[in-house]
C-alpha positions in Angstrom: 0.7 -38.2 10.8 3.3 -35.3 10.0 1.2 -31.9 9.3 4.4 -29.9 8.9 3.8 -29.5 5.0 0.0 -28.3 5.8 1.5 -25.8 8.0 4.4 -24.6 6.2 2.0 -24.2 3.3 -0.6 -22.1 5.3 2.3 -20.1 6.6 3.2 -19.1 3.3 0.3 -18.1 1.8 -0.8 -16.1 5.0 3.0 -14.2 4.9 2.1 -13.7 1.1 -1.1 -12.4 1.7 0.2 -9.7 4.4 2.9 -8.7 2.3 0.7 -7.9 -0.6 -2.0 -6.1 2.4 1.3 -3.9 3.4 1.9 -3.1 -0.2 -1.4 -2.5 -1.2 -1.9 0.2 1.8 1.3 1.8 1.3 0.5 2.5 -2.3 -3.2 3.7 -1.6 -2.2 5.6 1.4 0.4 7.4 -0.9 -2.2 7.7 -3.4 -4.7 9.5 -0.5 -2.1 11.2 1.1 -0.6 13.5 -2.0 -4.1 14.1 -3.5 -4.7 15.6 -0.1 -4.6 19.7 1.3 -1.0 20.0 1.2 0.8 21.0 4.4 1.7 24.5 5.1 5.2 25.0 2.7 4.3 22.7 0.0 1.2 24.4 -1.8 3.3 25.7 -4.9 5.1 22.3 -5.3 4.5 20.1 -8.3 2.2 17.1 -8.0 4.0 14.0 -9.0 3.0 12.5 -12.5 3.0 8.8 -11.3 0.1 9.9 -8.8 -3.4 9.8 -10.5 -5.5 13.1 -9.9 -8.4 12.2 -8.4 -11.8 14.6 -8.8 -13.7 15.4 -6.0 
């Protein structure tokens, strides 16, 4: 009984499933990190629009 296609199929999704963890902690670690105190130098620069403001 060859389970290769069970495998391969598992492998897949969980690959998929990292990739779209990666992505979706890049993007709200982006997110966190320019709503943040901005480091010494960068006070007066302009927030980026595609960054939503967030209220604390």
């Amino acid at each position: 009984m060859p389970r290769s296609q069970g495998n391969s199929t598992y492998s897949i999704v969980l690959t998929g499933l990292l990739g779209l963890g990666f992505i979706a902690a890049t993007i709200i670690g982006s997110i966190a990190w320019y709503n943040s105190k901005r480091p010494v130098g960068w006070e007066d620069k302009q927030h980026p629009d595609i960054v939503p403001e967030i209220n604390r």
